[in-house]
C-alpha positions as CSV (number, residue, x, y, z in Angstrom):
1,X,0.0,0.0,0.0
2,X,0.8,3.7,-0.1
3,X,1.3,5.6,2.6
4,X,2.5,8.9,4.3
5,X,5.3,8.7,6.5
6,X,7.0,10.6,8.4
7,X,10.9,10.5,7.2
8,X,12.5,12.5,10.5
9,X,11.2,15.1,12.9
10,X,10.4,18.4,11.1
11,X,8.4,20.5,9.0
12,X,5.9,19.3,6.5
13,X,8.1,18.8,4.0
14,X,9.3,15.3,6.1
15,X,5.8,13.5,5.4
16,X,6.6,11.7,2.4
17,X,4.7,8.5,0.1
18,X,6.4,5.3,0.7
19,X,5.0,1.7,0.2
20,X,4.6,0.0,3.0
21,X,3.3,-3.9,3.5
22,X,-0.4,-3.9,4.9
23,X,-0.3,-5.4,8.2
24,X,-1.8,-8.3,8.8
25,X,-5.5,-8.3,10.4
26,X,-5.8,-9.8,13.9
27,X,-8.3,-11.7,15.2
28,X,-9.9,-8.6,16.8
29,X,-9.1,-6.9,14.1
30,X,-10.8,-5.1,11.0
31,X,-8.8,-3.8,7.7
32,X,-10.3,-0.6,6.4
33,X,-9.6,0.3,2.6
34,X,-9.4,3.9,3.9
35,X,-11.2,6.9,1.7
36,X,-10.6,9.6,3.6
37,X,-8.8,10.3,7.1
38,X,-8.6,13.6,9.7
39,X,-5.4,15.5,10.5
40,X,-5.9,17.0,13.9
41,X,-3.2,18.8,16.0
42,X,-1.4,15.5,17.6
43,X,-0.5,14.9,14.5
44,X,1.8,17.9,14.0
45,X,3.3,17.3,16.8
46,X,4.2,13.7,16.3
47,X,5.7,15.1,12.8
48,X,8.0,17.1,14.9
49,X,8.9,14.3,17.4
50,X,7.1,15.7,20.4
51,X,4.4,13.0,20.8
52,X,5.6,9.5,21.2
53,X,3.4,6.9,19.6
54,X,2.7,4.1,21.8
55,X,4.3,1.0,21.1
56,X,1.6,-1.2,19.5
57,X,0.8,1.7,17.1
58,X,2.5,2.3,13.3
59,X,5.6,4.5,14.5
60,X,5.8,6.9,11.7
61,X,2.7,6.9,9.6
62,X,0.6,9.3,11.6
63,X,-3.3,9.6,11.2
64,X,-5.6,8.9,14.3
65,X,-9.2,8.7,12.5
66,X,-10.4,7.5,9.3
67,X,-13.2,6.6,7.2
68,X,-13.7,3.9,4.4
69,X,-15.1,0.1,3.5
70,X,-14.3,-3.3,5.9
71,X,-11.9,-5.0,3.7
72,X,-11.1,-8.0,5.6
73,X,-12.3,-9.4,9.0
74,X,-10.3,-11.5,11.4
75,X,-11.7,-15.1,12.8
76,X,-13.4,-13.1,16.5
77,X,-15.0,-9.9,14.8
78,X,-18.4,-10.3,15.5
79,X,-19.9,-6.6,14.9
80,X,-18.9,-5.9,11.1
81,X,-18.2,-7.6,7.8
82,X,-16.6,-7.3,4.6
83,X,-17.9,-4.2,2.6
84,X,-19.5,-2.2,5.8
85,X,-18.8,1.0,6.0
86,X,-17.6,2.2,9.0
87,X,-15.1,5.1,10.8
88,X,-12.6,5.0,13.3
89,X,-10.1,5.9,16.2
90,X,-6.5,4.9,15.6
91,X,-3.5,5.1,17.7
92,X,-1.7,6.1,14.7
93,X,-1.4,4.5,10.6
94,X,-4.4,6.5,9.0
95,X,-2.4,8.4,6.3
96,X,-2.7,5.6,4.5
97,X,-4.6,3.3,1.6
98,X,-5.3,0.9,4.7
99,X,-5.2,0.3,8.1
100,X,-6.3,-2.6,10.7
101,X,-7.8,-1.6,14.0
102,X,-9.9,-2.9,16.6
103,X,-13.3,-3.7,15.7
104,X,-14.4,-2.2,19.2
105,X,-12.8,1.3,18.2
106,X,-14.7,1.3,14.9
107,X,-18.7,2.6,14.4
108,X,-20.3,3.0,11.6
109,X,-20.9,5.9,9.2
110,X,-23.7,7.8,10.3
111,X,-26.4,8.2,8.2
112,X,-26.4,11.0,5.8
113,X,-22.6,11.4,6.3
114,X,-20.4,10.6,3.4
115,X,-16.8,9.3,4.2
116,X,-15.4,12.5,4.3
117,X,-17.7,14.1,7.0
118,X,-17.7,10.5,9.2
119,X,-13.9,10.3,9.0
120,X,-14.1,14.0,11.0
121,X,-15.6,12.6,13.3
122,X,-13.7,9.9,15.6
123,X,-10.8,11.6,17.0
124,X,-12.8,14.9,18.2
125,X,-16.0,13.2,19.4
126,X,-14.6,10.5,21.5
127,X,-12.4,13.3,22.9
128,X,-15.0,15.8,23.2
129,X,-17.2,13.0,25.2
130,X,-14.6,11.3,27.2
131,X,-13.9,15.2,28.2
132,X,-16.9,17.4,28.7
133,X,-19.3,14.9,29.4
134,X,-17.9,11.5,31.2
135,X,-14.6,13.5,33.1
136,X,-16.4,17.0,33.1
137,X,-20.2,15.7,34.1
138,X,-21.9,18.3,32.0
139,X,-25.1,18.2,32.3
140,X,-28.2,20.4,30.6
141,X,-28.5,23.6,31.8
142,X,-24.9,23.7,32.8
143,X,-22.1,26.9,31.4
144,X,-19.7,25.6,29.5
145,X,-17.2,27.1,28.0
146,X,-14.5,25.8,24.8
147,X,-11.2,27.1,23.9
148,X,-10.5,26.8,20.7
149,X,-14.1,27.0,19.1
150,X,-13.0,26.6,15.4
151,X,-10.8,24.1,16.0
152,X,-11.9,20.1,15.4
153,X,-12.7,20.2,18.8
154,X,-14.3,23.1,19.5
155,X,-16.9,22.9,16.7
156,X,-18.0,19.3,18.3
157,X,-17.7,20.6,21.7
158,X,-19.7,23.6,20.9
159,X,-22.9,21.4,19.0
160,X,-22.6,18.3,21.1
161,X,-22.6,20.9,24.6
162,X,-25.5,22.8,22.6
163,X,-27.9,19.4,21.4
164,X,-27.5,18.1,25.3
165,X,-28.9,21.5,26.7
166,X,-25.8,23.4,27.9
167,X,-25.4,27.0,27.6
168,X,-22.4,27.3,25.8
169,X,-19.5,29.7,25.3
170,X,-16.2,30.0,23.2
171,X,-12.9,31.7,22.6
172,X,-11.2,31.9,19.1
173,X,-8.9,34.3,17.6
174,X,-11.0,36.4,14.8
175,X,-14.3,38.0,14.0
176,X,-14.7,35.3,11.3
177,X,-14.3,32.6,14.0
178,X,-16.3,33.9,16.4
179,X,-19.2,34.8,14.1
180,X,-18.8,30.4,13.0
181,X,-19.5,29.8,16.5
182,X,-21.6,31.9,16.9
183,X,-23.4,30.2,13.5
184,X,-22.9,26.7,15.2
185,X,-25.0,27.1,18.0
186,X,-22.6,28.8,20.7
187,X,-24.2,31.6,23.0
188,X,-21.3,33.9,23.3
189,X,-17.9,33.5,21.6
190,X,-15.5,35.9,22.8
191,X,-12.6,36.9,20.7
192,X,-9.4,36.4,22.5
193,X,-7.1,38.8,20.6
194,X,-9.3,41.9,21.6
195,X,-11.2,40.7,24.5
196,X,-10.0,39.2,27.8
197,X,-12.4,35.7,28.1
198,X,-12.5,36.1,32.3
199,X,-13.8,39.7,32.0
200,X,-16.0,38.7,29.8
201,X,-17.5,35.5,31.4
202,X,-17.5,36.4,34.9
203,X,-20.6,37.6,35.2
204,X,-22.3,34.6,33.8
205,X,-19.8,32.3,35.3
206,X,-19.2,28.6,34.1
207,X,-19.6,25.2,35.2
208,X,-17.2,23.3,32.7
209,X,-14.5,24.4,31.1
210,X,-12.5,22.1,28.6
211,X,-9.0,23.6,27.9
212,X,-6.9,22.9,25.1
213,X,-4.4,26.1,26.1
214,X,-3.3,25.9,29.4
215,X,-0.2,28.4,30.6
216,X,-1.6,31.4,31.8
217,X,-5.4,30.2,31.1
218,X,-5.4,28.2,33.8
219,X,-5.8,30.7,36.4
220,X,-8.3,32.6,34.1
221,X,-10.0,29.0,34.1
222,X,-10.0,28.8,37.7
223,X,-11.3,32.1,39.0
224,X,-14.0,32.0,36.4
225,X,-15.8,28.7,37.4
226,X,-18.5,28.7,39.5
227,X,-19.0,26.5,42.6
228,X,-18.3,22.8,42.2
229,X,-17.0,24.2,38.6
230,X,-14.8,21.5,36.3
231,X,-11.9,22.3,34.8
232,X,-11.0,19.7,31.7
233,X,-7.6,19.6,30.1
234,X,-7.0,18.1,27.0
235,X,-3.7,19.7,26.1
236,X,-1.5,23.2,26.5
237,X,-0.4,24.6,23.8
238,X,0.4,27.8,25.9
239,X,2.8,25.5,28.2
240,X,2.1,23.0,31.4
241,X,3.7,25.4,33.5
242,X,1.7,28.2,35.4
243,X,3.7,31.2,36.8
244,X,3.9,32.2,40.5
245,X,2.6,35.4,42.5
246,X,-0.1,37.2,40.8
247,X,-0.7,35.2,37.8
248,X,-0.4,32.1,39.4
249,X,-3.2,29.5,40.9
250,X,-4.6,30.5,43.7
251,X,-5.3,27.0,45.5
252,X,-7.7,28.6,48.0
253,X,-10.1,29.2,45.4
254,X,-10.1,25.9,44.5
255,X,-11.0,24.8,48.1
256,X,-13.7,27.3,48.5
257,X,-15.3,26.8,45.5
258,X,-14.9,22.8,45.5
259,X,-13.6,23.1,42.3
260,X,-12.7,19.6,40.0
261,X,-9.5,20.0,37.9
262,X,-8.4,16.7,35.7
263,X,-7.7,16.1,32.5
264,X,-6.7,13.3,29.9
265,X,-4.9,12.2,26.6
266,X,-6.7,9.4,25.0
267,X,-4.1,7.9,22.6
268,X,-2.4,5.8,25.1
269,X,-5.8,4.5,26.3
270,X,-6.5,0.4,26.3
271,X,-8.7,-1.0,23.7
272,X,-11.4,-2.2,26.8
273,X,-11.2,1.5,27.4
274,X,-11.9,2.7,23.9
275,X,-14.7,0.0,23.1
276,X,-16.3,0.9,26.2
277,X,-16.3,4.5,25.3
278,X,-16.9,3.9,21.7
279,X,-20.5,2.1,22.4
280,X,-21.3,5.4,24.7
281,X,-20.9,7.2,21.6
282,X,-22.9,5.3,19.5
283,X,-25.5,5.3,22.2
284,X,-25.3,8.9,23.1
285,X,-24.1,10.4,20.2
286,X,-24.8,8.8,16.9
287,X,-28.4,9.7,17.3
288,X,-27.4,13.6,17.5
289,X,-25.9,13.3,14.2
290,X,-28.5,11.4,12.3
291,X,-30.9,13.3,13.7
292,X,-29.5,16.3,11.7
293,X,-28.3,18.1,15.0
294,X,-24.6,18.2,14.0
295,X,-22.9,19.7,10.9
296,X,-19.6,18.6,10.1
297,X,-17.1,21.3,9.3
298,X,-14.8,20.6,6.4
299,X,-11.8,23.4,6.3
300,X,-10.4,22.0,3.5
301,X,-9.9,19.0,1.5
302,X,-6.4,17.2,0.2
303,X,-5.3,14.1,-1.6
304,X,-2.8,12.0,0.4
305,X,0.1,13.0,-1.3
306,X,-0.6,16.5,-0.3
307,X,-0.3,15.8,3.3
308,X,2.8,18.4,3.7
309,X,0.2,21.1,2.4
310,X,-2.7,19.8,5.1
311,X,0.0,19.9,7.5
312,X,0.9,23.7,6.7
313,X,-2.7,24.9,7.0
314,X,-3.2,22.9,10.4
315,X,-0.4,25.0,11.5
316,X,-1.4,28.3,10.0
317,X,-4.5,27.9,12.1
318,X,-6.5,30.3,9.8
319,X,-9.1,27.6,9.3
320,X,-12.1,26.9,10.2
321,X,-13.2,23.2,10.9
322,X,-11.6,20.2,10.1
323,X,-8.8,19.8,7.7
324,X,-9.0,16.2,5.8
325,X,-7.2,13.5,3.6
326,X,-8.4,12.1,0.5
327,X,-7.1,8.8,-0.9
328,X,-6.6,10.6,-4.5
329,X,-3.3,9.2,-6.0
C-alpha cells in the first residue's frame, strides 16, 4: 500500500509517500480500505517528534481517524463484515490506503454522512465525550465554555454541549471565528485577541470548562468557574507550566469553591477502554448526528500526497473546521 510517513522530525516537508506492507488483520481486528482520514493537532506534533506513539501503534505513519469500506475481517469480529462501511479511532497508521484496527474502536458511518464528513468525526467526538461529558459531568442547563471553538474540537464541543442543553461559550482568535460559533450554536464567543475571556465570562460564570491552552489560562480558568466548577484539560499549547505570584493558581479558590480539575490524553488509552467508550458514543451520540443536530465542518480537503500542504494549514490555524485527507493518488 501507499502511505505517508514521516521521514525525521520536522516541518511538512518530512511527510513523504512510501509503500509500505499492509499489516496483517488480527483476530480482533478489521482492515479498512481507507477513503478519507482527519489530520488533527497530535499529528503535528508527532511530525515534529514531540508525541511518542505508543508502542503497539505504526511508529511513523501518523493519522488517528479514518473513514472507508471493511476489507477483511479477522476469525473473533463479531460486529462488522466485509464491505461495511464504518469510521474510526486509531493510535496512529491512518495516512494511509489501509489500516487494521480494533473492531471495538470502529462505528459506523452515520447516516447522511459521506466518508469525508464521518472520517471527522472519531478523534474529536470521543475526545469531546470522554472530556466534557464523562470526566467534566456536563449536564443540561450547565455553562460551559471551549477554547478553541473553530478548532476540530471546538466545533463538536460547541454542538454536542448545545444538542444536550448546555449553555455554551467560546474563545477563538477572529471576528470570522467567532461569528462560525456563533453560526454553530454557541451563546457567546469571545474573541481572544481583543477581549479578555474572564472579564468577559464572569458575570455569567461557568460550570465546565475544557482547555486545550493551558499556561496562563489556567488561572483565568479557575477564578471564572463557579461552585463545584470543572476544569477539563486536554492539552497546553500555551505550556504545562503556570507562573507564581499574581498570575499564578490561587489553590484557595479551588477549596472554596470545591472546584474539579483533571484532564486526559486518549491515545495511550487500552482497547477495553476505547470499546467501552466507543459504544457510549454510538449510544449517546450517533443519534445527535443522524438526527441532523450536528454539521460537520470541512476546512479543506487534500489528496494523500498533499499531506505536507494539510499539514501547513493545520499550523497556520487560519481555518475553520476540520482539515481532511483524501485517498486521490
Amino acid at each position: 500500500m501507499k502511505a505517508i510517513v514521516i521521514t525525521q522530525p520536522g516541518e511538512p516537508e518530512v511527510l513523504q509517500i512510501m509503500d509500505r506492507e499492509i499489516r496483517q488483520t488480527a483476530d480482533n481486528e478489521v482492515l479498512i480500505k481507507i477513503f478519507a482520514a482527519g489530520v488533527n493537532r497530535p499529528d503535528v506534533f508527532q511530525r515534529k517528534g514531540n508525541y511518542p506513539t505508543p508502542a503497539w501503534a505504526p511508529q511513523d505513519i501518523p493519522g488517528l481517524e479514518v473513514a472507508g469500506v471493511v476489507a477483511e475481517v479477522g476469525k473473533s469480529v463479531s460486529k462488522f463484515k466485509i464491505g461495511d462501511q464504518v469510521c474510526a479511532l486509531l493510535a496512529g497508521g491512518g495516512y494511509a490506503e489501509y489500516v487494521a484496527v480494533n473492531e471495538g474502536h470502529c462505528l459506523p458511518v452515520p447516516s447522511g454522512f459521506d466518508f469525508v464528513q464521518a472520517a471527522s468525526l472519531p478523534e474529536t467526538v470521543f475526545t469531546v465525550w470522554h472530556n466534557a461529558f464523562q470526566r467534566g459531568k456536563l449536564i443540561s442547563g450547565e455553562h460551559f465554555l471551549v477554547h478553541g471553538g473553530t478548532s476540530g474540537i471546538g466545533i463538536t464541543a460547541i454542538q454536542l454541549a448545545k444538542a444536550f442543553g448546555a449553555k455554551v461559550f467560546a474563545t477563538a482568535g477572529s471576528a470570522d471565528k467567532c461569528e462560525a460559533c456563533l453560526a454553530l450554536g454557541a451563546d457567546i464567543c469571545v474573541n481572544y485577541k481583543t477581549e479578555d475571556f474572564e472579564e468577559k465570562l464572569t458575570e455569567s460564570g461557568v460550570d465546565v470548562i475544557l482547555d486545550m491552552v493551558g499556561g496562563d489560562y489556567i488561572p483565568k480558568n479557575i477564578r471564572l468557574l463557579r461552585n463545584d466548577g470543572r476544569l477539563v484539560i486536554i492539552n497546553t499549547m500555551k505550556g504545562g507550566k503556570v507562573d507564581s505570584g499574581a498570575n499564578g493558581i490561587d489553590f484557595s479558590l479551588i477549596m472554596k469553591k470545591r472546584l474539579t480539575i483533571t484532564g486526559s490524553t486518549l491515545r495511550n488509552r487500552d482497547n477495553d477502554f476505547k470499546t467501552a467508550l466507543a459504544d457510549e458514543i454510538y449510544k449517546n451520540v450517533w443519534p445527535i448526528l443522524e438526527g441532523g443536530h450536528f454539521k460537520p465542518v470541512i476546512a479543506g480537503q487534500f489528496p494523500l500526497h498533499d499531506a505536507a500542504k494539510a499539514h501547513a494549514l493545520m499550523e497556520s490555524s487560519s481555518h475553520i473546521g476540520k482539515i481532511m485527507l483524501v485517498n486521490k493518488w
